[in-house]
C-alpha positions in Angstrom: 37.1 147.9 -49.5 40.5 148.3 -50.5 43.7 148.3 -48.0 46.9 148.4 -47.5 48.8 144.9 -46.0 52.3 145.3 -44.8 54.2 142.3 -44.5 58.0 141.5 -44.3 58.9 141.5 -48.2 56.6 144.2 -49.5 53.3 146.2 -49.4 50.3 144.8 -50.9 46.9 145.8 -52.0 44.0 143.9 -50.9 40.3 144.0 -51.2 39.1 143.1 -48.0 35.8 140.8 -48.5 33.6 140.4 -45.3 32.7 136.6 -46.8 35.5 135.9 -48.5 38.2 137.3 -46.3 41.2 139.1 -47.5 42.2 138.7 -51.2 45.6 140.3 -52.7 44.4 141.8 -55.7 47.9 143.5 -56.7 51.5 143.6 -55.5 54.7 146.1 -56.0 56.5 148.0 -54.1 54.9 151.7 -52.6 57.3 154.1 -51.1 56.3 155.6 -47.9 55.4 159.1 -49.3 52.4 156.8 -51.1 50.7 156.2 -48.1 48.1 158.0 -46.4 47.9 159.4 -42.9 45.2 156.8 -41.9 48.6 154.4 -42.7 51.1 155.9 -40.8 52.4 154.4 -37.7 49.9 153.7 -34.9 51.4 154.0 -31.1 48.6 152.6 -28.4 47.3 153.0 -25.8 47.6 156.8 -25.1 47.3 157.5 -22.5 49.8 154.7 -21.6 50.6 153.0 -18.3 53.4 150.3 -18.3 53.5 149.5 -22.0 52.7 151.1 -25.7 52.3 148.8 -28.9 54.1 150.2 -32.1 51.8 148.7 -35.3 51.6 149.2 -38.8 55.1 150.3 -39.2 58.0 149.4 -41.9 60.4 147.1 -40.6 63.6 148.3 -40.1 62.4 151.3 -38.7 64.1 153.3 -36.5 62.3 154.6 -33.2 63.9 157.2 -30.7 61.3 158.0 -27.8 62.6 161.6 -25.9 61.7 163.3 -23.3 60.3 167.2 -23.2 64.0 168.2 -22.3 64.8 166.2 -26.1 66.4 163.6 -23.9 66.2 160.7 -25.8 65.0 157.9 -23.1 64.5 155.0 -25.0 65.9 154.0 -28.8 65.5 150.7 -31.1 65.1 149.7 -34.6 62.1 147.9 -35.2 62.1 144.0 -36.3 58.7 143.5 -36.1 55.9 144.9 -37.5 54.0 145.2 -34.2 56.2 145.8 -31.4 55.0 146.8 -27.8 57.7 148.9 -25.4 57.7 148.7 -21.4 57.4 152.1 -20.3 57.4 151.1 -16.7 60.7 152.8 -16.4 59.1 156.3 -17.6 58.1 158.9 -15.4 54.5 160.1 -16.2 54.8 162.5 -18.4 54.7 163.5 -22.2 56.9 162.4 -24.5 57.6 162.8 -28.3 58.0 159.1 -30.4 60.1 159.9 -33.6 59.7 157.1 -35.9 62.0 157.6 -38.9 61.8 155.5 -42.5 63.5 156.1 -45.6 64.3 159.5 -44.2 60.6 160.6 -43.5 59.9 161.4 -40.1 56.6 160.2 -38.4 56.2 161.9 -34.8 53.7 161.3 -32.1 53.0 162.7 -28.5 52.9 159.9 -26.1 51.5 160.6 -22.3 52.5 158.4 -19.7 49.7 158.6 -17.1 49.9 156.6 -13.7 
């Protein structure tokens, strides 16, 4: 099977080998509008309670969460390919992640259940 690996320098393909593990077969650089949907950012658990985890996303990143007023209630720029978020300060609720790369928004609904 063949996969994308993101790591800090670059995207790499790699055949992924149940008894051989992961070998990079290939390696350039990939723009964002190459990937696929299943590649896009991943924001979990959700429903949340005091804390989401950001993964698979490009370093460098930036991430605005906002309210359903547009109130932006939490911002950062990502440093870390996985980065998890206290949302212990949020009111449950929905809320809309904007998660913006090379100028290519990726936008998910977040709920905030307690």
């Amino acid at each position: 099977m063949d996969a994308w690996i993101i790591m800090q320098g670059g995207f790499y393909v790699a055949q992924i080998n149940t008894s051989m593990g992961i070998l990079l077969k290939n390696q350039g650089s990939v723009s964002a509008k190459d990937l696929t949907a299943d590649d896009l950012p991943w924001v979990y658990p959700n429903p949340a309670g005091d804390v989401i985890n950001i993964a698979h996303v490009l370093l460098h990143t930036t991430l605005d969460i906002s309210d359903m007023t547009g109130r932006i209630v939490y911002s950062t720029v990502i440093t870390n390919s996985h980065t998890s978020i206290n949302t212990e300060g949020f009111v449950s609720g929905i809320y809309l992640i904007r998660i913006m790369d090379s100028g290519i928004a990726h936008n998910r609904t977040l709920v905030i259940d307690r």
